[in-house]
N, C-alpha and C positions, 0 to 999 in steps of 0.2 A: 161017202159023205156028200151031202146035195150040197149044189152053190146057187148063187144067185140065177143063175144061167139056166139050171135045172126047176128053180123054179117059176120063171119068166114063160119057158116054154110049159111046163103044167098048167099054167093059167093062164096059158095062149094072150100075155101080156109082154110088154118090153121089160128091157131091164130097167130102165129111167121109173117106169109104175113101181115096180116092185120095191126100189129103193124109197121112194115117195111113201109107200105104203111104210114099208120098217121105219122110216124118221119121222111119218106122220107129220109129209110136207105137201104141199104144192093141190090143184084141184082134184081130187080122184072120183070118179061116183061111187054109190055105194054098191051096187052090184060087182063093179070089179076089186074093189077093196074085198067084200067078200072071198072073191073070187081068189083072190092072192094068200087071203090067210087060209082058205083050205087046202091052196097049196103047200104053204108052208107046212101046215100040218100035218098032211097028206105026209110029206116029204120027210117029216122031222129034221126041219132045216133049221140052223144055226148061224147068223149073222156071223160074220168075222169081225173080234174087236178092233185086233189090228187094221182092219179096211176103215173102219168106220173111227178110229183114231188119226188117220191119215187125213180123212175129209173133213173133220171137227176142229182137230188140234184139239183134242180134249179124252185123258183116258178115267177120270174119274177117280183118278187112285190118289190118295193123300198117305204119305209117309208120315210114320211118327218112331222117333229114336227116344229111348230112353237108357238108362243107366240103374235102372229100379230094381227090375224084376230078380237080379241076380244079385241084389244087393248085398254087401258083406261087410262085415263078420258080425251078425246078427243070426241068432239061432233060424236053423231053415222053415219052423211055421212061421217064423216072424219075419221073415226078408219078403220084401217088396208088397208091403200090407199097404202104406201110400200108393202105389204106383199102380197095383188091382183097379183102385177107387177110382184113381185120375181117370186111366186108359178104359173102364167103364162107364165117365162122362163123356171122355172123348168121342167113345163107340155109338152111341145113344144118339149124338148127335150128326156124325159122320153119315150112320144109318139111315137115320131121317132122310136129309138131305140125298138119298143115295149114291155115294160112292163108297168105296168098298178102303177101309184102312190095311195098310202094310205095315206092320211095326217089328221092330229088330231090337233089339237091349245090347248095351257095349259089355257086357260082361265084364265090369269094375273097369275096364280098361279104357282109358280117354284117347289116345288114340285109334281107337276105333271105329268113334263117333265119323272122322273125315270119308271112313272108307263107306260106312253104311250111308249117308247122306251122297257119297257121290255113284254108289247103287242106285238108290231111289229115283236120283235124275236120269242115270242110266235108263230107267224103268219112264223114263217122263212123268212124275208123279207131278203134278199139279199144285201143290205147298206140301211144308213140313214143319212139324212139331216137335220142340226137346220137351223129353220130360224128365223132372229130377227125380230122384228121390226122398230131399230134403231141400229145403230153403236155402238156396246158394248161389252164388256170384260164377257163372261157368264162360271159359272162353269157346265163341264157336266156331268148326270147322270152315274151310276159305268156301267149302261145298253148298252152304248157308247162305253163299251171295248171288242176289238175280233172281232168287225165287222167293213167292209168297211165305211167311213163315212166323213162328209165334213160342213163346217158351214159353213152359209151365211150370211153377214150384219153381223158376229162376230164372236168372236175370242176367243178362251178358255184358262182360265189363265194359262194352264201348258202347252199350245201350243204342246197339243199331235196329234191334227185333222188339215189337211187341210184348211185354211179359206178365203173366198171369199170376201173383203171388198170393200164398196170407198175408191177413193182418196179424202179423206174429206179436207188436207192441198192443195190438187193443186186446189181443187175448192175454197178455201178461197182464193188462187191467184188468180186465173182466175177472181173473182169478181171485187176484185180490178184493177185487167189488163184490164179489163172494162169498166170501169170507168176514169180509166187514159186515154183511148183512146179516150174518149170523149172531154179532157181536165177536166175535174174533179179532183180538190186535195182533198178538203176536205172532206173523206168521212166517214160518219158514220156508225157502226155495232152495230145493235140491234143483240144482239147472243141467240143460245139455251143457256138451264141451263149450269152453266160452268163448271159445274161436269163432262159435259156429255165429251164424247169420241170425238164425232163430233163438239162439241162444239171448245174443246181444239185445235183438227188440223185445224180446218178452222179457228180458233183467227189465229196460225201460220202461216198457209199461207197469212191470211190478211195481219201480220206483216213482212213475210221476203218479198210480193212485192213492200211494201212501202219501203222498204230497198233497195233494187235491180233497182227498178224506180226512188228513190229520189227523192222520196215523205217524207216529215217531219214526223214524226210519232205524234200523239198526241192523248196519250193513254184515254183521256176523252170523243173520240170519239167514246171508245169500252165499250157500254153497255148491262148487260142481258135482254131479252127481254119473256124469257120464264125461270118458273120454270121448276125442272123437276118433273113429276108423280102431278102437283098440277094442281086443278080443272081451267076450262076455264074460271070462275070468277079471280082466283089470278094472272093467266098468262096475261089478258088484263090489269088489274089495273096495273101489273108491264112493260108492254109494255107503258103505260101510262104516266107512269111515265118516265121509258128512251127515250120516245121522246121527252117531255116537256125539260126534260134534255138537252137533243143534242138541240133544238132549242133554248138554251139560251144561248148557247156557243156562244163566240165572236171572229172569225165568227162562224156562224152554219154550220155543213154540208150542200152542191150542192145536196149531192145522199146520200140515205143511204139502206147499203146491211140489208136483214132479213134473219136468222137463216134459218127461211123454208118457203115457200112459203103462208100457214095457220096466218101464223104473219105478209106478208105483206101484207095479204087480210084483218085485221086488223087494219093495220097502213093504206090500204087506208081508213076506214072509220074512222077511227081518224083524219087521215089530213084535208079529208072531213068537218068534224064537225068545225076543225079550220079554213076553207076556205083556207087551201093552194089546190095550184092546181098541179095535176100530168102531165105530168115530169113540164109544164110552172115554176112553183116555188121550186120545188124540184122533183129528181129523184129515183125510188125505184129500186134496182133488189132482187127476191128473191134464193129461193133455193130449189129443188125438182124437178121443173118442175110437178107438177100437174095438168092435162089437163083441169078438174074441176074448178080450181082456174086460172090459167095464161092464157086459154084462152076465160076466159068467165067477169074478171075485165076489167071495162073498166078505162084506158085504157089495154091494154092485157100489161101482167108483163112481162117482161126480167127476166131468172132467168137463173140459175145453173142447168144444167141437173142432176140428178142422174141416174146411168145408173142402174134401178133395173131387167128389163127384161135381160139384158146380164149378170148381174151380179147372177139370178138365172139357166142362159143355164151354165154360165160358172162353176158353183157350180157340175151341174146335169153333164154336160159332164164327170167333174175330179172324181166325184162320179163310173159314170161307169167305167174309165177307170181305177179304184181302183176295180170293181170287176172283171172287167175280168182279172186283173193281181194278182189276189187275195190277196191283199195287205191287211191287218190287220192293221199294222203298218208303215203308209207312212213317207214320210219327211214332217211336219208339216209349210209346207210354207204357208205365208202370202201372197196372192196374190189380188195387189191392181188396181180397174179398172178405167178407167179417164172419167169422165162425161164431158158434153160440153154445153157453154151457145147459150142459145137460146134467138136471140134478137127480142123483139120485139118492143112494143111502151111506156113502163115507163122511157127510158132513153133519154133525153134529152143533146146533145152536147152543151156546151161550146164556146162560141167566143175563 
């Protein structure tokens, strides 16, 4: 393997040129710049990262941990369908900018998170990225302190890091603003577990545009439809259950919004089984927007965008622009992005 040395002497130059030449620093002419890269080529010479991370303090490597990719217990097409989205804005951006991303997934397991963050340092990675899975409150590892760093899809209890989230209450309105547009009042939410994060603000936003539209509120309209972390047997039976519900109210909901999109590819074959028909007899929109699901039910779902592509460019951008200002210690703002509904044929208008 050739080194600097071998190609210094090929091109009857010093070593000082040669390195001038590969950082494309300092005066060189152009005849010996020539001269240097045909030997390089000559040579099929390869820089050493590690020399040239020694003399920069810079390897270009950006970590990013998540906890997505191996997500559970969520059927295996479906785990880590967010976390594809995110860590492909991430990439997009990363690229650009070139340095080259290291990502690792804690495989459900939170203790984990400490070990792969203090790898990535190990490695000198220059900032790092949590990414969630879902909209949640995560504590993060001590590995997390002293370096550039940004969370995505959540947001750390001591609100020390940067955080990138939805807007999970404006798209609980937007659903509803949906729906009303249709002429639609009654409308029912089968919700995520209520524990959850996302859960909580999109109830709110359901609730303040029944407020703000005047639309009557009728809290028996808002049931759960997913547990949280509980297997794909207990989350159907309890979908099962809260539709049975909703259809025996007097009246029943016109439309009823789903937590995620996974639950209203659910409720359609639950409706199915009861022979109501989609939107003719009731109308569904869900949430997520998963290309997999809303554009392959028929009929194709109306749902709630999530914007996880922009929400991981916007993560990666704030990241870098945290190292190049070499900030350790940012203002730990919460910045929240606005998804948009995508209409297609589950919603049925209203006389």
């Amino acid at each position: 393997m050739a080194t600097i040395y071998d190609v210094a002497q090929f091109a009857k130059v010093s070593i000082k040129t040669v390195s001038r030449v590969l950082n494309d620093e300092g005066p060189v002419g152009f005849e010996t710049r020539e001269r240097v890269l045909r030997a390089i080529k000559s040579l099929d010479y390869t820089p050493s990262n590690a020399a040239r991370t020694m003399r920069t303090q810079k390897t270009d490597l950006i970590g990013v941990i998540t906890n997505a990719i191996t997500s559970a217990p969520t059927t295996p097409e479906m785990a880590g369908l967010p976390s594809i989205n995110l860590v492909k804005g991430i990439q997009s951006v990363i690229d650009s900018a070139g340095k080259l991303m290291m990502i690792a997934d804690t495989g459900n397991d939170a203790g984990r998170a400490e070990e792969l963050a203090r790898t990535f340092r190990e490695h000198r990675v220059e900032g790092m990225l949590f990414v969630a899975d879902y909209h949640q409150e995560v504590k993060l590892p001590p590995s997390f302190n002293g370096i550039p760093g940004v969370l995505v899809n959540c947001f750390d209890e001591s609100q020390t890091l940067p955080a990138i989230v939805p807007d999970d209450m404006l798209g609980g309105y937007r659903a509803v603003e949906t729906a009303f547009r249709q002429k639609h009042r009654r409308i029912g939410f089968l919700t995520l577990a209520p524990e959850s994060m996302a859960s909580q603000l999109r109830t709110e936003g359901y609730c303040k545009a029944h407020q703000d539209l005047g639309i009557s509120l009728d809290r028996e309209l808002i049931i759960p439809g997913m547990t949280l972390g509980g297997s794909p047997e207990a989350d159907l039976k309890l979908l099962t259950q809260g539709l049975d519900q909703l259809l025996r109210l007097d009246p029943p909901p016109t439309i009823i919004c789903c937590g995620n999109d996974r639950m209203a590819m659910s409720l359609y074959q639950l409706l199915q089984q009861r022979q109501i028909m989609i939107p003719e007899q009731i109308s569904v929109i869900g949430f997520d927007d998963y290309s997999l699901i809303s554009e392959v039910v028929i009929p194709r779902l109306t749902t709630v965008a999530l914007p996880y592509i922009e929400m991981g460019k916007r993560g990666a951008k704030r990241l870098l622009d945290l190292i190049i200002a070499k900030e350790n210690r940012p203002e730990p703002r919460i910045e929240k992005l606005i998804g948009s509904v995508v209409s297609r044929n589950s919603v049925k208008p209203l006389e």
